[in-house]
C-alpha positions as a printed Julia matrix, in Angstrom:
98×3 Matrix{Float64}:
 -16.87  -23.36  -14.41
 -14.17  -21.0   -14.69
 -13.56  -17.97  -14.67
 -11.5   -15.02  -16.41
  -9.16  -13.23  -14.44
  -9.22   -9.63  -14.38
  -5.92   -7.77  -14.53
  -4.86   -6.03  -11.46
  -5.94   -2.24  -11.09
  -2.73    0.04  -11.99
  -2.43    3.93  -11.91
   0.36    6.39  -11.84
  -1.82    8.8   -10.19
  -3.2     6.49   -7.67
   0.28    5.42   -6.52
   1.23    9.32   -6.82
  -1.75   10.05   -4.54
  -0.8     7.67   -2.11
   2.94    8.94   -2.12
   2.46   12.25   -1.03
  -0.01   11.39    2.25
   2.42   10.82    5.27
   3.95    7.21    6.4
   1.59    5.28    7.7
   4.01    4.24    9.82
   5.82    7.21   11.66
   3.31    9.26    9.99
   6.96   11.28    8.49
   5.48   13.78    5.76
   7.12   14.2     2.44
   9.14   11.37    0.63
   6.68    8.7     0.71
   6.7     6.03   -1.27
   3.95    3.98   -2.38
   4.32    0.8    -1.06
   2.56   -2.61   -2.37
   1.41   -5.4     0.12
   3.64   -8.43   -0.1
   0.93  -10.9     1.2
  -2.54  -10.29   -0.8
  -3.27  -10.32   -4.79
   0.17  -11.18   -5.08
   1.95  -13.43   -7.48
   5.16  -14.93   -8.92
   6.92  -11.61  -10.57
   3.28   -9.53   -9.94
   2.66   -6.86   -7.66
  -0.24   -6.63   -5.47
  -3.24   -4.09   -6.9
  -2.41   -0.47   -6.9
  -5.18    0.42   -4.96
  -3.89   -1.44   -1.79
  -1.11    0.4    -1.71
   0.23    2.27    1.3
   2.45    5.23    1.95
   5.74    4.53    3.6
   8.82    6.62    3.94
  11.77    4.87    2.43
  13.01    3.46    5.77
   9.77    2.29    6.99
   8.78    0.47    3.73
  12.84   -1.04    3.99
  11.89   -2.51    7.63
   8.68   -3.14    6.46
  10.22   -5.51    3.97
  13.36   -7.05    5.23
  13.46   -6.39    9.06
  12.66   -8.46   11.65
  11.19   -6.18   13.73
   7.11   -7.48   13.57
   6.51  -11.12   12.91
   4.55  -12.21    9.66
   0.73  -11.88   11.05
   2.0    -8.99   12.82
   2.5    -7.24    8.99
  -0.61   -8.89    7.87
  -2.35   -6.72    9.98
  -0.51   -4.06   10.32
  -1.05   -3.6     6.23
  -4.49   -4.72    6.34
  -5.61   -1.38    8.75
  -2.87    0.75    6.37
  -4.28    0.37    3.21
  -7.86    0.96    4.64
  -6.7     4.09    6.89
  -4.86    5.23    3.02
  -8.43    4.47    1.1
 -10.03    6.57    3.51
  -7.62    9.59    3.83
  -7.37    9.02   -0.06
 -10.99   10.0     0.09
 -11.0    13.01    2.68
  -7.99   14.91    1.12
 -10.47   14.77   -2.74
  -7.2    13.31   -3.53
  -9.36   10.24   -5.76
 -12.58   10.89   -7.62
 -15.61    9.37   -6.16
């Protein structure tokens, strides 16, 4: 049996939304950047699903992706409780529609 793949979710104004909530990481407020996971729904040339991104300030989502300074389950996780914690204060600021 297979199955049709669906394409993955995109929206400006989700990744807009999620740009102007503070880092997730140092929880800096104003210039965010939406930030895509690098380990989930991801393929050759294709960003993850819009709706797991994250916001990150512009140094955190540059450590994020080439430091060194956690190890690779470390930013499993790490993004894993981010894009939750985003969903949810997505959801308390009205800032999606339910």
């Amino acid at each position: 049996m297979m199955f049709q793949k669906t394409p993955p979710f995109r929206s400006e104004a989700w990744r807009r939304a999620v740009a102007s909530l503070p880092c997730a990481c140092c929880m800096k407020e104003g210039d965010t950047q939406s930030a895509h996971p690098n380990h989930r729904g991801k393929g050759m040339g294709m960003k993850a699903p819009d709706c797991w991104c994250v916001p990150l300030c512009w140094r955190c989502h540059s450590d994020f992706d080439q430091g060194t300074r956690w190890t690779k389950q470390e930013k499993r996780e790490l993004m894993d409780l981010w894009i939750i914690e985003t969903i949810q204060e997505l959801a308390t600021r009205g800032l999606v529609k339910a």
